[in-house]
MIDOSE-1310 file (N, C-alpha, C; in nm, 2 decimals, decimal comma, always signed):
residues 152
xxxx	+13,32/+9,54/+11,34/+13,25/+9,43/+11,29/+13,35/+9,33/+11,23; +13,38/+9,22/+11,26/+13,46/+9,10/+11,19/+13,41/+9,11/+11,07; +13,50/+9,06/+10,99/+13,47/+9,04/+10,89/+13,36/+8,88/+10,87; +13,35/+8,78/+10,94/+13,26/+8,70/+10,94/+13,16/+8,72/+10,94
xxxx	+13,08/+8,86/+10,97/+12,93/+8,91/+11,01/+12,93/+8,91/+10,88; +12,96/+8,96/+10,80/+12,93/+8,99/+10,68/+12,89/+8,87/+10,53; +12,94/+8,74/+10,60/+12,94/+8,64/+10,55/+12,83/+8,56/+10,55; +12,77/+8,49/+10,44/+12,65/+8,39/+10,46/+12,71/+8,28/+10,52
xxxx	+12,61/+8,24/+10,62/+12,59/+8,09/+10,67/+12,46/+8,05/+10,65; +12,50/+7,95/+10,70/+12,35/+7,85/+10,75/+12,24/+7,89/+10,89; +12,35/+7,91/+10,97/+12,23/+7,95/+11,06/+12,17/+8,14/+11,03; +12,22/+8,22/+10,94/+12,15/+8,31/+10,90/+12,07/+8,26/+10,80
xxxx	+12,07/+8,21/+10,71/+12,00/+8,18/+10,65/+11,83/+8,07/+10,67; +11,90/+7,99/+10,80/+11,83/+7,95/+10,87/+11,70/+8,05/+10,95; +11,76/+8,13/+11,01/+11,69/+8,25/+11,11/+11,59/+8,36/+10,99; +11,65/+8,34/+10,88/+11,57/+8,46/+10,78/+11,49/+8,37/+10,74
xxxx	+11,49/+8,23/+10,71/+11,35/+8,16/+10,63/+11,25/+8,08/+10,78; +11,30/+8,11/+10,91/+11,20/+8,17/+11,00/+11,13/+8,24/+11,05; +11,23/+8,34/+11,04/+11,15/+8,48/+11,09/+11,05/+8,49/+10,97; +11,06/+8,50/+10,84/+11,00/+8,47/+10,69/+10,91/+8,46/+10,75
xxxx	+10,85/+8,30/+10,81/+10,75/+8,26/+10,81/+10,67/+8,30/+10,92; +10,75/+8,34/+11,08/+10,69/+8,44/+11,17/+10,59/+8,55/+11,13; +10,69/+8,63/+11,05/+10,62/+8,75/+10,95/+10,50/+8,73/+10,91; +10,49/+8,62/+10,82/+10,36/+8,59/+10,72/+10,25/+8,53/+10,82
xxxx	+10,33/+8,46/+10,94/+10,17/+8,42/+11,01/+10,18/+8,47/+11,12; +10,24/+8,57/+11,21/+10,17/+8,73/+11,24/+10,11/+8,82/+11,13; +10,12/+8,84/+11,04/+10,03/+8,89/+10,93/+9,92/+8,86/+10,95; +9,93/+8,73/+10,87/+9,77/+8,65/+10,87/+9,68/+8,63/+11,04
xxxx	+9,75/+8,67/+11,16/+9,69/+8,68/+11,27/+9,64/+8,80/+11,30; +9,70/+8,86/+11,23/+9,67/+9,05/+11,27/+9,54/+9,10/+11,17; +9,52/+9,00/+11,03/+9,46/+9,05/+10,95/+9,29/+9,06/+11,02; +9,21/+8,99/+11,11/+9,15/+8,98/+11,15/+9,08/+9,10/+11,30
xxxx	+9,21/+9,15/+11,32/+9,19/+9,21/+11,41/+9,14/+9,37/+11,37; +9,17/+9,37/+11,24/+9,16/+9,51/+11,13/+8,99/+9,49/+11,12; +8,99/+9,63/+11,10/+8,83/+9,67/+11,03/+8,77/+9,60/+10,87; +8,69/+9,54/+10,86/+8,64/+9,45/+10,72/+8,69/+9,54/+10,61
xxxx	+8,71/+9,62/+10,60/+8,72/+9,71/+10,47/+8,83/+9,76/+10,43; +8,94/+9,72/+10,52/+9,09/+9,71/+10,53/+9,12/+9,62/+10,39; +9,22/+9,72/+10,32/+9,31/+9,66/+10,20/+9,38/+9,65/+10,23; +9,43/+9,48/+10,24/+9,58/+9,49/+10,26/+9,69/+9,48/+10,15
xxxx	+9,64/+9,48/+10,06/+9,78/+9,50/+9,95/+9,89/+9,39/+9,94; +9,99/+9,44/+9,97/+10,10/+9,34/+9,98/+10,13/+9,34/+10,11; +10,05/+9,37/+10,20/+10,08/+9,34/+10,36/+10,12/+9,20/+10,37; +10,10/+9,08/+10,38/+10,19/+9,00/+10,42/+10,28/+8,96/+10,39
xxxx	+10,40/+8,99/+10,25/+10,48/+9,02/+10,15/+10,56/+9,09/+10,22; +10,56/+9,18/+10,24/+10,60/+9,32/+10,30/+10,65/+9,22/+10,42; +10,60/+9,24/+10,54/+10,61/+9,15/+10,62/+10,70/+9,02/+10,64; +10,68/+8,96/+10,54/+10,74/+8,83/+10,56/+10,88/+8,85/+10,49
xxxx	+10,89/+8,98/+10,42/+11,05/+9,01/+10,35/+11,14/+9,07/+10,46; +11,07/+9,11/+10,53/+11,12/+9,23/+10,69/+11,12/+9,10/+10,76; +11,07/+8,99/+10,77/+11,10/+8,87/+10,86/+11,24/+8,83/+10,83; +11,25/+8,83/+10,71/+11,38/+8,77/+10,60/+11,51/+8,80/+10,62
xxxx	+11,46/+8,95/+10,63/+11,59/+9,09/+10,67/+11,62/+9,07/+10,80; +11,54/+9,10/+10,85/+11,55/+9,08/+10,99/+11,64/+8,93/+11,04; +11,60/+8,83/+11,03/+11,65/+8,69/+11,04/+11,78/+8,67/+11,04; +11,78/+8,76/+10,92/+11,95/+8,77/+10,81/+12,02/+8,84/+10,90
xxxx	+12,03/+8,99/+10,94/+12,07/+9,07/+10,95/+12,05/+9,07/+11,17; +11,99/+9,05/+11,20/+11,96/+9,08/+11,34/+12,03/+8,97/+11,40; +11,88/+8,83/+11,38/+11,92/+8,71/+11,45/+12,03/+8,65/+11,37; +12,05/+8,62/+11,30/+12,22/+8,55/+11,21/+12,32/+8,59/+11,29
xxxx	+12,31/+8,72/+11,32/+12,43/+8,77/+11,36/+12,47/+8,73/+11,46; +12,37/+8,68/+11,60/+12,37/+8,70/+11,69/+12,40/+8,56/+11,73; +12,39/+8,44/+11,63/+12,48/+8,30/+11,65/+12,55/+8,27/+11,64; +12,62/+8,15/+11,71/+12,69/+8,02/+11,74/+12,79/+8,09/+11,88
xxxx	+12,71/+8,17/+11,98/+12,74/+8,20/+12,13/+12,69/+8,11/+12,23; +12,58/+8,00/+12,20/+12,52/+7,95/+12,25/+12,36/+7,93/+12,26; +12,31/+7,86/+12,36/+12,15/+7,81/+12,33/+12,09/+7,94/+12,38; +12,12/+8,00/+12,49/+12,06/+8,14/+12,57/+12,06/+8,26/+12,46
xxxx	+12,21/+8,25/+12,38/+12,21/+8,39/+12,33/+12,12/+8,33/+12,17; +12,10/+8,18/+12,17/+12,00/+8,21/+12,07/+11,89/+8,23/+12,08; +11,79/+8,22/+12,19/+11,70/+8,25/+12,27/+11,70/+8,37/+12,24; +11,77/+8,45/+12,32/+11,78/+8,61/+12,30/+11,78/+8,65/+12,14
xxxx	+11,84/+8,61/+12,09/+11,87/+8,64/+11,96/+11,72/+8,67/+11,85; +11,66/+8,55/+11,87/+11,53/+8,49/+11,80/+11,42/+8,61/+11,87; +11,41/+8,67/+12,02/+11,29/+8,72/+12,05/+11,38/+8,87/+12,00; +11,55/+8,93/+12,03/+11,56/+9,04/+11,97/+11,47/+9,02/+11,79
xxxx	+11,49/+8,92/+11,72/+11,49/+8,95/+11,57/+11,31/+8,98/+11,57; +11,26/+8,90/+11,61/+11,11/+8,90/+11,64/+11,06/+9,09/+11,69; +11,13/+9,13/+11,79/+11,11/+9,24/+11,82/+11,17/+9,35/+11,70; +11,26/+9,38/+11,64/+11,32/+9,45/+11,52/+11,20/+9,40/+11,42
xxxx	+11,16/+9,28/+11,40/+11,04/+9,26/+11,29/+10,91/+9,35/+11,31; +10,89/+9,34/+11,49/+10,75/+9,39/+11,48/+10,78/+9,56/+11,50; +10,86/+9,61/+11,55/+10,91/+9,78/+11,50/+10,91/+9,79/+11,35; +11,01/+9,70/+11,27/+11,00/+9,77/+11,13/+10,85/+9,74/+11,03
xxxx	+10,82/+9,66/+11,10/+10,65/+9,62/+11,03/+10,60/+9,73/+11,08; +10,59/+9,78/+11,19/+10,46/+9,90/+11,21/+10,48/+10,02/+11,20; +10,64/+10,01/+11,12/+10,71/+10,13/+11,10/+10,67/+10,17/+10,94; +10,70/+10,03/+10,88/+10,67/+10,10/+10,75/+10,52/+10,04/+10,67
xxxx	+10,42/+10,00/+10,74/+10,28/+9,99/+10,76/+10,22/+10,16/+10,75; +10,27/+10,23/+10,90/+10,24/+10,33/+10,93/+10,26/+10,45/+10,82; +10,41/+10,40/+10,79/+10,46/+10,53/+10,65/+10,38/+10,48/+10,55; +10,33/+10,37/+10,52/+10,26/+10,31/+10,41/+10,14/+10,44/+10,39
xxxx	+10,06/+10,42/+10,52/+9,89/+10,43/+10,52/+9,92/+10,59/+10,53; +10,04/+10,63/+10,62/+10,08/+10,82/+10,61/+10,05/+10,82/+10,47; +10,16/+10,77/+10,37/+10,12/+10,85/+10,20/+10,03/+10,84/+10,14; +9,97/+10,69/+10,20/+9,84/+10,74/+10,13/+9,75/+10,81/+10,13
xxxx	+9,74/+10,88/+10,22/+9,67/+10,99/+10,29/+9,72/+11,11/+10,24; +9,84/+11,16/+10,22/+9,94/+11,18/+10,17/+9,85/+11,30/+10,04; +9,88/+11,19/+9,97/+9,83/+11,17/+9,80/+9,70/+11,20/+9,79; +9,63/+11,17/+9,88/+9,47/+11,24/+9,88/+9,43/+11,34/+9,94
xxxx	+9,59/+11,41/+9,95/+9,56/+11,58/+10,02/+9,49/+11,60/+10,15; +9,56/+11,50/+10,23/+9,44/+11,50/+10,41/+9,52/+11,60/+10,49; +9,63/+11,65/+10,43/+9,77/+11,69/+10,56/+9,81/+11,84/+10,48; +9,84/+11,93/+10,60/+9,86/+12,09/+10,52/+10,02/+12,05/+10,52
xxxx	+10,05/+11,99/+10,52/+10,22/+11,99/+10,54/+10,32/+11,87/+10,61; +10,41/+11,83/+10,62/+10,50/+11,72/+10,66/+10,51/+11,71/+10,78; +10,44/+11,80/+10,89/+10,51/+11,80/+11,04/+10,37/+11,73/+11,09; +10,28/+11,76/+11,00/+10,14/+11,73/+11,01/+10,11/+11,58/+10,95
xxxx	+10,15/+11,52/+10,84/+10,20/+11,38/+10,80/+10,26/+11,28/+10,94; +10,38/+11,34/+10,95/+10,48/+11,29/+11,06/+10,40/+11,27/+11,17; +10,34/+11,34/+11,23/+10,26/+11,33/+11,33/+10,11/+11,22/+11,33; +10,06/+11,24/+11,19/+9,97/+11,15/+11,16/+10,01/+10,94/+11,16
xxxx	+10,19/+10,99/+11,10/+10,25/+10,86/+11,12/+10,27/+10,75/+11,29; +10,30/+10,88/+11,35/+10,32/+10,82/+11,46/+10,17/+10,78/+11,54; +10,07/+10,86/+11,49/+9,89/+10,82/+11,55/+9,92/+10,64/+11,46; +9,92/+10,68/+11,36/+9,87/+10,53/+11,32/+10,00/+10,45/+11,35
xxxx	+10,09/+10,45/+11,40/+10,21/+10,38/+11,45/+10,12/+10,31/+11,60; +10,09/+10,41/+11,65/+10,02/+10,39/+11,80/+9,92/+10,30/+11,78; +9,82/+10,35/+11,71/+9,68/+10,25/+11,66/+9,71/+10,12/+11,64; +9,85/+10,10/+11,59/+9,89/+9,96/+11,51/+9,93/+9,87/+11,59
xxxx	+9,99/+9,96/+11,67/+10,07/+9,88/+11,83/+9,93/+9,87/+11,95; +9,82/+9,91/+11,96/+9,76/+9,90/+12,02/+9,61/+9,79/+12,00; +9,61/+9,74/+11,83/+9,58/+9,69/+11,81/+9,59/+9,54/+11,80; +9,80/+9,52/+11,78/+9,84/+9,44/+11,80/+9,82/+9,36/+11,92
xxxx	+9,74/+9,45/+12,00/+9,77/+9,38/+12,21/+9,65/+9,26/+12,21; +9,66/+9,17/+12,14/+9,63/+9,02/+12,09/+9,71/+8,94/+12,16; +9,61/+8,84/+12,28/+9,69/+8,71/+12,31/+9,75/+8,62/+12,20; +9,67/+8,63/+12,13/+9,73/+8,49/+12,03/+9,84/+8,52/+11,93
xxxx	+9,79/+8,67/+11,92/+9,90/+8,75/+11,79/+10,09/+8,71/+11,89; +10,06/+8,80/+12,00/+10,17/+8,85/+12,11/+10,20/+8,70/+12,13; +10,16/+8,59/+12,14/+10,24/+8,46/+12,18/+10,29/+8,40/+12,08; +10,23/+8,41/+11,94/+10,27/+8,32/+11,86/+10,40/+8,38/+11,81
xxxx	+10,43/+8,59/+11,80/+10,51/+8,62/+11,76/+10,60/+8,56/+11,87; +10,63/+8,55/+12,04/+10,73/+8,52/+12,12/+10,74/+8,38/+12,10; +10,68/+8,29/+12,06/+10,73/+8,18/+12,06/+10,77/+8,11/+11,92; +10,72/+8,18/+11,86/+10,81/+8,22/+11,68/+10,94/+8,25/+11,70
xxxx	+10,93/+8,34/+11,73/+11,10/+8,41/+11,80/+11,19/+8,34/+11,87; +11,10/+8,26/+12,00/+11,21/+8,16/+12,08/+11,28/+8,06/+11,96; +11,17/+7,97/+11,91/+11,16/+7,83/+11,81/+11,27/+7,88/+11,70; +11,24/+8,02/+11,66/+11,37/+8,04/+11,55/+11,50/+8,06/+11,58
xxxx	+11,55/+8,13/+11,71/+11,68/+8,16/+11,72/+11,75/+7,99/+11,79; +11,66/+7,94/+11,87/+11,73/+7,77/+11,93/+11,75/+7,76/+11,80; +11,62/+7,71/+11,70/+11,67/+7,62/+11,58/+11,76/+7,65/+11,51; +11,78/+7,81/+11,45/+11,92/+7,88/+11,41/+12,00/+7,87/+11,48
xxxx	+12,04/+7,87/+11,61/+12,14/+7,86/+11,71/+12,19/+7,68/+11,64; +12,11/+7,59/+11,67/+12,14/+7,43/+11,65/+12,21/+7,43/+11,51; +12,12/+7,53/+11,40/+12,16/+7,50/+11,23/+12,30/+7,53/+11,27; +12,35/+7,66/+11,30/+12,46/+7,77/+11,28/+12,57/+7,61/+11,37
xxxx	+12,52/+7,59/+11,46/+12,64/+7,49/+11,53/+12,66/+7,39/+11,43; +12,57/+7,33/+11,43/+12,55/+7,22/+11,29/+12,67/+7,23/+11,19; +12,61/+7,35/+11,10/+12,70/+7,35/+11,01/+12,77/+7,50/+10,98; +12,88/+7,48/+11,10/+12,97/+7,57/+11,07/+13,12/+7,55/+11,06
C-alpha cells in the first residue's frame, strides 16, 4: 500500500459524505419494507456511519484512475455498504435474541445470524431500494472521481 492511501483527501472525503447519505436514504427506503412493529433504534445512524467508512476506506481509495474506475469504485463502495449493513444488522437482531435466551449455544446463534442475514437480503429485492442504492453508487464515485481530480 503507498503510503498516499493512507492520507486524507478530498475526493475521500468527498465519497464518505456520499455514500453517508446513500446509507441514510437506503435506510429510510428499506424501513417500509419491514413489519410495523419493527424497532429500528439507531438503524439509520448505524448505516449512514458504514456509508462514511465505506466511502472513506473503499471508494477514496479507488480515485483519481479515471471516470470508469470511478464508476466502478462508487458501485464497489455501495456494494461493501450493503454486505456490512446486513452484516452487522443481522449480528445486531442475533444478540438480541441472544440475551433473551432463544439459542442452546453459539453454532446455533451463528446459524440464526446467517437466517436473518438471508431474510434481510431477500427483503432488500426492492425496485426502488436496488436502483436508488446503484445509482447512489454511480453519482458518488463520478462526483468523487471529478472532486479527487479537482483538488489534488
Amino acid at each position: 500500500m503507498p503510503v498516499t492511501d493512507s492520507m486524507p483527501t478530498m475526493g475521500k472525503l468527498a465519497a464518505a459524505i456520499g455514500l453517508g447519505i446513500v446509507g441514510w436514504v437506503g435506510s429510510e427506503l428499506f424501513r417500509p419494507l419491514m413489519p410495523d412493529d419493527t424497532n429500528f433504534g439507531w438503524f439509520n445512524y448505524v448505516n449512514a456511519g458504514l456509508g462514511m467508512l465505506c466511502g472513506w476506506r473503499v471508494t477514496g481509495r479507488r480515485l483519481g484512475f479515471g471516470y470508469a474506475q470511478g464508476f466502478s469504485a462508487g458501485l464497489t463502495g455501495v456494494a461493501a455498504l450493503v454486505f456490512w449493513a446486513v452484516f452487522l444488522q443481522s449480528l445486531n437482531e442475533m444478540l438480541k435474541r441472544a440475551l433473551d435466551n432463544r439459542y442452546d449455544g453459539a453454532v446455533e446463534g451463528l446459524t440464526s445470524m446467517v437466517e436473518l442475514a438471508a431474510e434481510y437480503v431477500l427483503t432488500m429485492l426492492d425496485g426502488t431500494l436496488i436502483g436508488t442504492l446503484l445509482a447512489g453508487g454511480v453519482v458518488v464515485g463520478v462526483i468523487s472521481e471529478w472532486v479527487a481530480r479537482r483538488w489534488s
